[in-house]
VMD Tcl script that draws the C-alpha trace (Angstrom):
set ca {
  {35.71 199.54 0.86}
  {34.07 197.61 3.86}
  {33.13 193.64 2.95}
  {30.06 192.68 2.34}
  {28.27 189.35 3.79}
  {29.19 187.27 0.94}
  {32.87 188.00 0.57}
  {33.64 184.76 3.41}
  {31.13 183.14 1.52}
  {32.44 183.36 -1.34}
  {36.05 182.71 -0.68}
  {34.87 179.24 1.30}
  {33.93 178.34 -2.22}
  {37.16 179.67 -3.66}
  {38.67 177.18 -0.88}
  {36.56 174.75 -2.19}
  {37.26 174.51 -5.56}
  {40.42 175.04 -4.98}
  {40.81 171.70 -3.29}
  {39.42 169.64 -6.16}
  {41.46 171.82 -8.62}
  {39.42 174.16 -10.18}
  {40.49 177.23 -8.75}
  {44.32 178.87 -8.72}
  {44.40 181.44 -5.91}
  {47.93 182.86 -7.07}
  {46.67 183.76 -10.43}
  {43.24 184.71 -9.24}
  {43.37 186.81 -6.03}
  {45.48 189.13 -4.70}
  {47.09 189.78 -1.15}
  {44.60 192.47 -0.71}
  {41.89 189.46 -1.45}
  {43.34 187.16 1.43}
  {43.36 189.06 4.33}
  {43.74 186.95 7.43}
  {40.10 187.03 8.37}
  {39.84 185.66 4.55}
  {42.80 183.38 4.76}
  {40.57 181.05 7.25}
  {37.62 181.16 5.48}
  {39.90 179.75 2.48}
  {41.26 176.97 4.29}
  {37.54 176.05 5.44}
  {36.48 175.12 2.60}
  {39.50 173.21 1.36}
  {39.40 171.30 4.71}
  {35.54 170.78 3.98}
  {35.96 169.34 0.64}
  {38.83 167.06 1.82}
  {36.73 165.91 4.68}
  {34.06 165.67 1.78}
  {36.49 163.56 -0.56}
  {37.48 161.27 2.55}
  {33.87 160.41 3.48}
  {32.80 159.26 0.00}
  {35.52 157.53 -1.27}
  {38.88 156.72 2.17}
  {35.78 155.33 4.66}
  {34.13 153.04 2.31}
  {37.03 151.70 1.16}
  {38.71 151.60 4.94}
  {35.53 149.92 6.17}
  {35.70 147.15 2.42}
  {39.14 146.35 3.52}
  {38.30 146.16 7.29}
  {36.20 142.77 6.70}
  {38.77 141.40 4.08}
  {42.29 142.37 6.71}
  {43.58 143.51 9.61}
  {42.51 146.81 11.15}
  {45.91 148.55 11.07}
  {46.05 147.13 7.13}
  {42.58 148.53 6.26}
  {43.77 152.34 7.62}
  {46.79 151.75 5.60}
  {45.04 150.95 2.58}
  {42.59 153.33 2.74}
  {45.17 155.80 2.81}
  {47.30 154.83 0.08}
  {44.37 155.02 -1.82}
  {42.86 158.65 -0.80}
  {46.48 160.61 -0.58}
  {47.11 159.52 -4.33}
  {43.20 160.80 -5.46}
  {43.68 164.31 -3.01}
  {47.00 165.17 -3.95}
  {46.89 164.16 -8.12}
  {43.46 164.78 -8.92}
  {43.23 168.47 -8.52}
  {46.58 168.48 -10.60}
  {44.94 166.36 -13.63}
  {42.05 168.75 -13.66}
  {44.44 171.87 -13.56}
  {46.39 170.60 -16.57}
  {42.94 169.45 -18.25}
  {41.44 173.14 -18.07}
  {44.77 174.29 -19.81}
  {43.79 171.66 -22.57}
  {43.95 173.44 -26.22}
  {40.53 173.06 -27.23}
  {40.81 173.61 -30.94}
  {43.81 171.14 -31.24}
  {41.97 168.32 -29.62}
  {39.00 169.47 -32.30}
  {41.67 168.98 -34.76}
  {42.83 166.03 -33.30}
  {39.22 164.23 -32.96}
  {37.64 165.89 -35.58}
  {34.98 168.09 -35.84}
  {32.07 165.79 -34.99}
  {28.93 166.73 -33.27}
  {29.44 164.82 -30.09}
  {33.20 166.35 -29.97}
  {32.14 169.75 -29.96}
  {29.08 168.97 -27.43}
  {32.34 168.05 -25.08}
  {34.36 171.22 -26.03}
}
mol new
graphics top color blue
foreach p $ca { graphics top sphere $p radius 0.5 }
foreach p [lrange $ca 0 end-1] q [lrange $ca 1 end] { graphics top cylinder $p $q radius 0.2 }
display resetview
């Protein structure tokens, strides 16, 4: 089976999602999915969304501490702010897409702005 033109398309999105933690590659693709030529489409897009992350939330914040601090202070902070968001948040929206739906119906009752949400 030859690839068609979307396959690195669509696997930059994979990478993509994957980085904000929507997407599980191990229980979604196979080996036979990520072939090498695949593999580096995959990592372009989670690079693409990090670089996405960092330029909407790390360089604001880097350039709000710049004019309250030091230089060297304002990198620092702006990193222990971003590494936290990159490496927990795709984590917290793993373990929310595992959430039991009809046990938090349960839990919240059956309202109609509760099941809008679910």
């Amino acid at each position: 089976m030859s690839p068609s033109l979307t396959d690195p398309l669509r696997t930059f999105c994979w990478g993509v999602l994957h980085a904000i933690g929507m997407f599980d590659p191990a229980e979604q693709l196979t080996d036979a999915d990520m072939q090498a030529g695949y593999r580096t489409w995959f990592g372009l897009g989670e690079v693409f969304m990090a670089c996405l992350l960092a330029g909407t939330i790390a360089v604001p914040a880097g350039v709000w501490f710049a004019g309250r601090t030091e230089l060297s202070l304002a990198f620092i902070g702006a990193g222990v702010l971003f590494l936290p968001l990159f490496i927990f948040l795709p984590r917290l929206v793993r373990y929310a897409m595992k959430a039991d739906t009809d046990a938090v119906l349960d839990a919240f009752g059956r309202n109609e702005q509760t099941k809008k949400v679910f």
